[in-house]
C-alpha positions, 0 to 999 in steps of 0.5 A: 465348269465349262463343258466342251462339245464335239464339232458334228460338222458331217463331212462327205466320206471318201470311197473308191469308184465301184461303177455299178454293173446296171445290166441283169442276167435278163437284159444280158440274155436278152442281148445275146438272144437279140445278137443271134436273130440279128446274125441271122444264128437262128434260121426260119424253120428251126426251133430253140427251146428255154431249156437249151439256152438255159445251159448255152448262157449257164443261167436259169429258166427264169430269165430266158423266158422273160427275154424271150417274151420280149422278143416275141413283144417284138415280132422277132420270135413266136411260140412254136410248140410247148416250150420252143420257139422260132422265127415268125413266118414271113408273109407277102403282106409282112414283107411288103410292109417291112420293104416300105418302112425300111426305105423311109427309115434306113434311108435317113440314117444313111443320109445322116450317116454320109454327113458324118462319116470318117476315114476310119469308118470308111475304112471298116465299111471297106473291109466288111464290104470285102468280107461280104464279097469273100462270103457271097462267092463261097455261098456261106450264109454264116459268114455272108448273114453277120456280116451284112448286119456289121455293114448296116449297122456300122452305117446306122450308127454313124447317124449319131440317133440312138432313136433312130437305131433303135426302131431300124433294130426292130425291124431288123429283128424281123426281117434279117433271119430270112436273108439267109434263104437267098443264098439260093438265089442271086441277091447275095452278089446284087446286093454287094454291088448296092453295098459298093455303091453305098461305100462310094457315096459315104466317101463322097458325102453324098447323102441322096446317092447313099440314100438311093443305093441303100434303097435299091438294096432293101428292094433288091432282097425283098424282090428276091424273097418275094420270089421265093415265098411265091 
């Protein structure tokens, strides 16, 4: 009697793309805590606490906390009192160091950035420049703050090193909520002009003059805040 036996060849089962959404509710808070220092949305001298952001993002404590030690990790928040927590204050000395780090850092991918840049990315600088311009004549910090982040960082990015980005986003973290204090001062118009000249010089291709006028802003501002801190 023969018997028959079944053919147990596995053939790989078809399924339907699923992408997996790999960011968690941490990382996500943690992102839009980071997007708020950046946009300078949290001033130096006021506090946020673990319960507010907690119904601002409509998530539980847990989460915030850990982004927020993260933060902290990063020199871009500091444990005020309790459970708040705010912007670390700038020193002289933190200043100076930040000044001289920015210069070496940004300077490089705003050289790599002048080799690489396209009509629709000049054309994106040209519009931010113009809104920081509209901003700075109104003095409204919370116009004038954002946007100068999406100026540098479209730049930055055009340097085509997330490696690079990432260490030039630390220390954005660290510097970028006390810009709001200048528009007490003259920075704000000074500081468009540099970002004139660093336009200029990305239509050009020209990465020392990039260089050179990014460089005059980070020492412009520092200057400035210098003088306030004094």
């Amino acid at each position: 009697m023969k018997i028959e036996t079944q053919d147990l060849t596995l053939r790989e089962a078809k399924l339907p793309l699923r992408p997996v959404d790999r960011e968690t509710v941490q990382d996500r808070v943690y992102r839009q805590i980071k997007e708020m220092i950046l946009d300078g949305e949290i001033e130096p001298g006021r506090t946020i606490t673990i319960q507010r952001l907690s119904e601002a993002f409509q998530v539980s404590a847990m989460p915030v906390r850990e982004a927020l030690r993260r933060l902290m990790a990063e020199q871009a928040l500091m444990v005020v009192s309790g459970r708040s927590v705010g912007i670390p204050t700038l020193t002289l000395e933190r200043l100076e160091d930040l000044r001289r780090v920015r210069r070496e850092v940004e300077g490089v991918a705003a050289a790599w950035a002048a080799q690489r840049i396209t009509p629709d990315a000049i054309s994106q600088l040209n519009d931010l420049v113009e809104d920081l311009e509209v901003a700075a004549r109104a003095s409204d910090g919370a116009r004038y703050v954002p946007a100068n982040h999406r100026f540098h960082f479209a730049i930055y990015e055009l340097a085509g090193s997330p490696a690079l980005l990432s260490i030039i986003e630390s220390l954005w973290l660290q510097i970028s909520p006390h810009f709001h204090v200048l528009r007490t001062s003259d920075n704000w118009q000074t500081a468009n002009e540099a970002h004139r000249e660093i336009l200029n010089a990305l239509k050009r291709k020209d990465s020392k003059r990039a260089t050179l006028a990014l460089s005059r802003d980070i020492d412009d501002a520092a200057t400035a805040l210098r003088r306030l801190l004094t």
